[in-house]
C-alpha positions in Angstrom: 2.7 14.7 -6.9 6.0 13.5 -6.3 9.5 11.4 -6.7 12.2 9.7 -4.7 13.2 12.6 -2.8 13.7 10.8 1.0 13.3 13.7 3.2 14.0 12.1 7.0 12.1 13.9 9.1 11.7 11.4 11.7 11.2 13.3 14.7 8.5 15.5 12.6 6.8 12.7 11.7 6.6 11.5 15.3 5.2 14.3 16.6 2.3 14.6 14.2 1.1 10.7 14.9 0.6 12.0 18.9 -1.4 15.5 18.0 -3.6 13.3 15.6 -4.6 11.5 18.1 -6.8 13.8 20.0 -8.0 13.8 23.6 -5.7 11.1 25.3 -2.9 11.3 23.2 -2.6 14.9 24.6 -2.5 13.8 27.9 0.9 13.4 30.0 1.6 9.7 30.3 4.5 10.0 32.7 4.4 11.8 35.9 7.2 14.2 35.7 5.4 16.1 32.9 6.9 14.2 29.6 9.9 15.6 28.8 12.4 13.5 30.5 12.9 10.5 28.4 16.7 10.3 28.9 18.5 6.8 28.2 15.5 5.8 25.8 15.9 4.5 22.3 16.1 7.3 19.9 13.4 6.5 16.7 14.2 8.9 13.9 11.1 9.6 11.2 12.3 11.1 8.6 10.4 13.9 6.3 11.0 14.2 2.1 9.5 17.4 0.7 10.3 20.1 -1.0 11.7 22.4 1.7 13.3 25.1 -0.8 12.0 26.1 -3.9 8.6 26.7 -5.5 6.5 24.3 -3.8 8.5 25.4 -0.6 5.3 26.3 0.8 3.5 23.1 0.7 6.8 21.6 1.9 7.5 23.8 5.0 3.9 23.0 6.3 4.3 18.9 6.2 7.8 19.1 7.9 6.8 21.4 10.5 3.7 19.2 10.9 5.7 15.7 11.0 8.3 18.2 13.4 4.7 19.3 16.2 3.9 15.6 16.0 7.4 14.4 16.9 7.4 16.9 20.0 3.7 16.2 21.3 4.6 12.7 21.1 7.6 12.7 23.3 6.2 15.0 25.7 3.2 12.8 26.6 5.7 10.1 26.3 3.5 8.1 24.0 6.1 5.3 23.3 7.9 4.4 26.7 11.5 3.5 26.5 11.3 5.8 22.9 12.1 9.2 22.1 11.5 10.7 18.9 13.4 12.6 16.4 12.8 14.0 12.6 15.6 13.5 9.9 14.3 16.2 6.9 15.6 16.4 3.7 14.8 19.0 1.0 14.0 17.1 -2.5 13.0 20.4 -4.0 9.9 18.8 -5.9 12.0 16.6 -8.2 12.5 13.0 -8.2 16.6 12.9 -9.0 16.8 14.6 -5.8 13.9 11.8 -3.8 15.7 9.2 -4.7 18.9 10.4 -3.4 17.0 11.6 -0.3 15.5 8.0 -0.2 18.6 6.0 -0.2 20.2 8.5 2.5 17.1 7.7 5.1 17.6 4.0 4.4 20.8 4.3 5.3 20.4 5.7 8.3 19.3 2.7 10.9 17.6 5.1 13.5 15.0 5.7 10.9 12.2 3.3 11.0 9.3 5.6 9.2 9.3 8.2 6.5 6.4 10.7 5.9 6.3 11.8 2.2 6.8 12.8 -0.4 4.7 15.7 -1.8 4.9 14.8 -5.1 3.8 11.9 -7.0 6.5 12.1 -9.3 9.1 12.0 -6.5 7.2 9.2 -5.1 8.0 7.1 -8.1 11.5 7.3 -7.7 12.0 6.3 -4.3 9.1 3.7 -3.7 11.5 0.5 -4.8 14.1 2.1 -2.4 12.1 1.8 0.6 10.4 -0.8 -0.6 13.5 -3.1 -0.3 14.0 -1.9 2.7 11.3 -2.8 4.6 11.0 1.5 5.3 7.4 2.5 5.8 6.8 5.4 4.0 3.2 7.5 4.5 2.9 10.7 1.4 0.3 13.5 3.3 0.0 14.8 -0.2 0.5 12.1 -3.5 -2.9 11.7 -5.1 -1.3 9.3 -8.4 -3.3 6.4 -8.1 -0.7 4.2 -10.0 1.7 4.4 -6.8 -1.0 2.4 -4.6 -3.1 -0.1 -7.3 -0.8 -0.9 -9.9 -0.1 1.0 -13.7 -3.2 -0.9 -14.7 -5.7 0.8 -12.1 -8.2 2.0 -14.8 -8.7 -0.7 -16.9 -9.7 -2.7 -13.0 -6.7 -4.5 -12.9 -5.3 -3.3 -9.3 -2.4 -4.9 -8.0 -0.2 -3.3 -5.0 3.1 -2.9 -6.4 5.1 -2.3 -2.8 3.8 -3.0 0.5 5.5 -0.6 2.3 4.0 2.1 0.7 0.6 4.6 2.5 -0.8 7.6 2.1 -3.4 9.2 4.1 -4.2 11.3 0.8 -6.9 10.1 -1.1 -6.5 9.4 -4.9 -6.7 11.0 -8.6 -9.4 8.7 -9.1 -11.7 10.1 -6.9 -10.2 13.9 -7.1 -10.3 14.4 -10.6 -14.0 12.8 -10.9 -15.1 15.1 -7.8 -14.0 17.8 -9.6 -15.9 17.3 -12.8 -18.7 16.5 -11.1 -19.1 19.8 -9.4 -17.9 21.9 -12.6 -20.9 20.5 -14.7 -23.3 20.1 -12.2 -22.9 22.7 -9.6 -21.0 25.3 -11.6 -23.2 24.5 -14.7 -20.1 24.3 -17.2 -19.9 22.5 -19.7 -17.8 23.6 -22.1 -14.2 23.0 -20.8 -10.7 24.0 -22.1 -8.9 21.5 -20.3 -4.7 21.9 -19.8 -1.8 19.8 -17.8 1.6 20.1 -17.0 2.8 16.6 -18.4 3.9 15.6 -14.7 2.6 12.6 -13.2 -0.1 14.5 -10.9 -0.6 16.8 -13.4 -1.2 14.5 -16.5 -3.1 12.1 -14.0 -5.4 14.9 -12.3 -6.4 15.6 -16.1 -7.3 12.6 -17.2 -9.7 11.0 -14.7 -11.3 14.9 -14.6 -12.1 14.6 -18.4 -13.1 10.9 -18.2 -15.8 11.9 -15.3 -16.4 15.3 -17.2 -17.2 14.0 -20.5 -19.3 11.1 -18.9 -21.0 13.2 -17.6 -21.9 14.9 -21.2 -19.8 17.9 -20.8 -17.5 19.0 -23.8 -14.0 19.7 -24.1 -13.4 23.4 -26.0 -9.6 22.2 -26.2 -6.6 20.4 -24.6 -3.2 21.7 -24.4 0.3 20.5 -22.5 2.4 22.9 -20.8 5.7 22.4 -19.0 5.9 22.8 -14.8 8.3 25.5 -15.4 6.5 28.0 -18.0 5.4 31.2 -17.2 4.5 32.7 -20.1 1.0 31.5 -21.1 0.3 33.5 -24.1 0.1 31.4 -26.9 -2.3 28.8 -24.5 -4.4 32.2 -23.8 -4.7 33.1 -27.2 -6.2 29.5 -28.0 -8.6 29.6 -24.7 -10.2 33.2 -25.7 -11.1 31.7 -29.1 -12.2 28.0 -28.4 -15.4 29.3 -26.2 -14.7 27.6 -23.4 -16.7 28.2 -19.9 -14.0 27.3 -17.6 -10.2 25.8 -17.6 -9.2 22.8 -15.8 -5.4 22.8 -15.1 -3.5 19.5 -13.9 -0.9 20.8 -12.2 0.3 23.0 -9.2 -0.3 26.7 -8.2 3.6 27.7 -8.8 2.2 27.8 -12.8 -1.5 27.5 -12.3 -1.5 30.9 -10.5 0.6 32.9 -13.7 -1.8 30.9 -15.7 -5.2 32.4 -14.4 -3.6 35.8 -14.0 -2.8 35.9 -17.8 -6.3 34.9 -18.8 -8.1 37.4 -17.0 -5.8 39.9 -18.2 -6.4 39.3 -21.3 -10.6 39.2 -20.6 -10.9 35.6 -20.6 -12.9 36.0 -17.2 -13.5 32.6 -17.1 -12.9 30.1 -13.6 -9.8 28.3 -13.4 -9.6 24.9 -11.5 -7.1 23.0 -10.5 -6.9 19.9 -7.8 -5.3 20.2 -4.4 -1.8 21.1 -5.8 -3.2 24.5 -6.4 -4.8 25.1 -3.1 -2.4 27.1 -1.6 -1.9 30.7 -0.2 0.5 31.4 -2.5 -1.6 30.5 -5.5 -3.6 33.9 -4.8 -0.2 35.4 -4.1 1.1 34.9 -7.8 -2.5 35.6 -9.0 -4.1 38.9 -7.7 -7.2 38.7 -10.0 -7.8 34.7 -8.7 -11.5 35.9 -7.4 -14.1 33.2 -8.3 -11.3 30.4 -9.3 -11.5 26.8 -7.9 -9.6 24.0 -6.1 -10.9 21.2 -5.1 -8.4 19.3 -1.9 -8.6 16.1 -0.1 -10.8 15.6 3.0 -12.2 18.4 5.0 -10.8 21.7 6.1 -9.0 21.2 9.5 -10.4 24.4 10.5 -13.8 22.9 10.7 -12.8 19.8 12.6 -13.4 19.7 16.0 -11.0 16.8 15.8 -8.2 19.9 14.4 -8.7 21.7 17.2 -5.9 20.9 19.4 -3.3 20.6 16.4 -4.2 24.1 15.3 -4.2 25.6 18.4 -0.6 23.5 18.8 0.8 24.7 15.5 0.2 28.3 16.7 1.8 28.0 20.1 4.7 26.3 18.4 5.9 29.6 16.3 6.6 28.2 13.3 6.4 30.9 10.9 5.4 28.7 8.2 1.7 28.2 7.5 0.6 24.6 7.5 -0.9 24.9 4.4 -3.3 22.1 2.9 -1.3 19.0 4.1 -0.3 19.8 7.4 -3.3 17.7 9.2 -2.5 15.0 7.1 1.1 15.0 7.6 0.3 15.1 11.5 -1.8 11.9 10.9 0.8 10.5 8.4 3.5 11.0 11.1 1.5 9.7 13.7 0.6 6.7 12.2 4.8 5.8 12.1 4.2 6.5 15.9 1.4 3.7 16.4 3.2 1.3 14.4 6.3 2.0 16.8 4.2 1.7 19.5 2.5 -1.8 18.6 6.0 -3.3 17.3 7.6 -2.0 20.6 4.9 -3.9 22.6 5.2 -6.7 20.5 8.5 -7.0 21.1 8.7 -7.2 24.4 9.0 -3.9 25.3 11.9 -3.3 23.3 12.4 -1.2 19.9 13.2 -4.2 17.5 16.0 -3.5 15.4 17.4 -4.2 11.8 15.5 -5.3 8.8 13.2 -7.4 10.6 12.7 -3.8 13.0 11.5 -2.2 9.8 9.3 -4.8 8.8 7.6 -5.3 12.1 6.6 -1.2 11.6 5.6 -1.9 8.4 3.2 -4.5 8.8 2.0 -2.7 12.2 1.4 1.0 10.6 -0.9 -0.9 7.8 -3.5 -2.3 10.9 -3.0 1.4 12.5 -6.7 2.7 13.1 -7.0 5.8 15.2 -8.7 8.9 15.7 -6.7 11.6 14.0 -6.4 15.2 13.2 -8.4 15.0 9.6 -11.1 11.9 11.2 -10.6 8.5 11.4 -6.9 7.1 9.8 -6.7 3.9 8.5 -5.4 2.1 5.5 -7.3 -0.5 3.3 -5.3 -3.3 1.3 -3.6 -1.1 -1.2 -2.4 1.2 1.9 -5.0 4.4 0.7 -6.5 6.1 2.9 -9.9 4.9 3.7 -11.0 8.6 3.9 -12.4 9.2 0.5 -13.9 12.7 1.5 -13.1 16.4 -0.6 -13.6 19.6 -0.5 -14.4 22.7 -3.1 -12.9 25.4 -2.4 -13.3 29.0 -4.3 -11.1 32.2 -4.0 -12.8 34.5 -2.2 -11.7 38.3 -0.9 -8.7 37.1 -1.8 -8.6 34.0 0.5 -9.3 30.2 -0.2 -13.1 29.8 1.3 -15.3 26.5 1.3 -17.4 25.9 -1.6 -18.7 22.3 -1.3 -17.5 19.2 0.7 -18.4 15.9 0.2 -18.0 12.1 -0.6 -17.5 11.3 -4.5 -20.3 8.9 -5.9 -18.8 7.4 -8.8 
């Protein structure tokens, strides 16, 4: 999902590195408890999401993330001679507003990491910016596969196009396939009406679901195009009721997909809708009362069955935020904390010393992508495109009106 929107939430982003990190990096590494850092080198990360708006949701739970990371970090102290702050900016899910966010955060020479965006749209717009700045930049959330391997992924052509840019989110190529595969083989549908929102996670989502779905001999009963802001479905109902179809698979996020699912069973279409991990949030079943039976599928495992999640749950509880941390709040943790390593190693490097400048910002750069560490979602490391070499999902269904675990697994493509 996601554009240039440069949210600079450095100290967030901190903060999540040290609670990914489990067992030691909870420990207190100085002895008069952690806090007292005073005259150290202030590290800013900064956070783009969108913080207002409808994706707010999602957004709140990756800054306050980034924000518990920043704090756990300083308290244990886990870069001497450093103390971490977050820089967040709002890019309310739109890429004119990334971009701005993204030159802002370059800017600012305290900032030497930035986790985000949500969106892979809003990722697109700011990737050059960092880019050319040397500014590491790790997305919790964009699944476009394009950002990481190049416009001509599919056809095996896979080029990096930027170096500084990670994610510990794994890709459309897997998500979409994942999905497909567990509609027509575990769901046993195979007759699909299949819709998109014409954004670039959306549109992408769509397309590698239908070129796994119809490998796999399933049928499409239609394909329509809606825009991220409608809210009246009818006409697209009207055209689902007749085509026959067993199921709908929408490319897109829960602020439409939820209206959208909520029309068709009002209307007795009492079909499942599915959607990828932009629908797989709280609030989907919020705007969609009658979402019983209806499917996500989201990257990696639920934290809540990690024993490696334990601590950061417990954390994100103590710390009051009254914000859930929705689906990418582990990863954002992880994301954050993986700035923090790369400080840490380019501070060692370096004598010690936080290195400063462009050559600062390329030393955390090339640092965060040899970053391997036990974090909050499992192991976190980046292979040579910077993905995530965690290429696990999960299924999730709506159930007594919360999201509970369907299937989990590793895509076999």
């Amino acid at each position: 999902m996601r554009h240039r929107s440069a949210v600079v939430v450095s100290i967030a982003v901190i903060g999540a590195l040290s609670l990914s990190a489990c067992g030691s990096r909870g420990e207190k590494k100085n002895a008069d408890g952690g806090g007292s850092n005073s005259g150290s080198t202030t590290v800013v990360i900064g956070v783009d999401a969108p913080l207002t708006g409808d994706l707010s949701a999602l957004g709140l739970g990756i800054r306050n993330s980034v924000d518990l990371a920043v704090k756990k970090a300083n308290e244990t102290n886990e870069v001497p001679g450093v103390k971490f702050e977050i820089k967040a900016l709002d890019d309310t899910g739109k890429p004119a507003p990334g971009q701005q966010n993204a030159t802002q955060l370059v800017g600012d020479p305290k900032v030497l990491g930035v986790v985000g965006p949500l969106n892979s749209s809003v990722a697109q717009s700011m990737q050059q910016i960092f880019d050319d700045a040397s500014l590491v930049q790790v997305s919790p959330a964009n699944t476009g596969v394009a950002l990481s391997q190049g416009e001509k992924w599919a056809s095996g052509e896979k080029k990096r196009p930027f170096t500084s840019y990670f994610r510990t989110a794994t890709t459309d190529a897997v998500q979409g396939p994942f999905a497909a595969q567990f509609l027509y083989t575990d769901a046993k549908k195979t007759k699909v009406f299949l819709i998109d929102d014409q954004k670039t996670y959306g549109a992408g989502l769509a397309g590698t679901f239908k070129g796994e779905f119809t490998k796999l001999g399933g049928t499409l009963a239609g394909e329509e195009h809606v825009n991220p802001d409608d809210r009246d479905f009818s006409a697209i109902v009207t055209k689902v009721r007749s085509s026959g179809a067993e199921a709908v698979y929408y490319g897109g996020e829960y602020p439409a997909a939820g209206p959208l699912s909520l029309q068709l069973k009002e209307a007795g279409v009492n079909i499942p809708l599915m959607g990828g991990d932009g629908i797989q949030s709280g609030d989907f079943i919020k705007l969609n009362p009658k979402s019983q039976g209806d499917y996500a599928t989201a990257v990696g495992l639920p934290v809540e069955t990690l024993d490696t999640a334990k601590k950061y749950i417990a954390d994100y509880k103590t710390a009051g935020y009254k914000d859930a941390y929705e689906t990418y709040g582990g990863y954002s943790y992880d994301s954050a904390w993986a700035i923090i390593e790369g400080v840490k190693n380019a501070v060692k490097d370096n004598s010690g010393k936080v290195p400063s400048g462009p050559a600062g910002r390329k030393a955390v750069r090339d640092a965060v992508q040899k970053v391997t560490f036990d974090g909050v979602t499992g192991k976190v490391s980046f292979d040579e495109f910077g993905d995530t070499t965690n290429k696990q999902l999960t299924v999730y269904t709506v159930k007594d009106g919360k999201w509970a675990v369907e299937k989990s697994g590793t895509f076999k493509g």
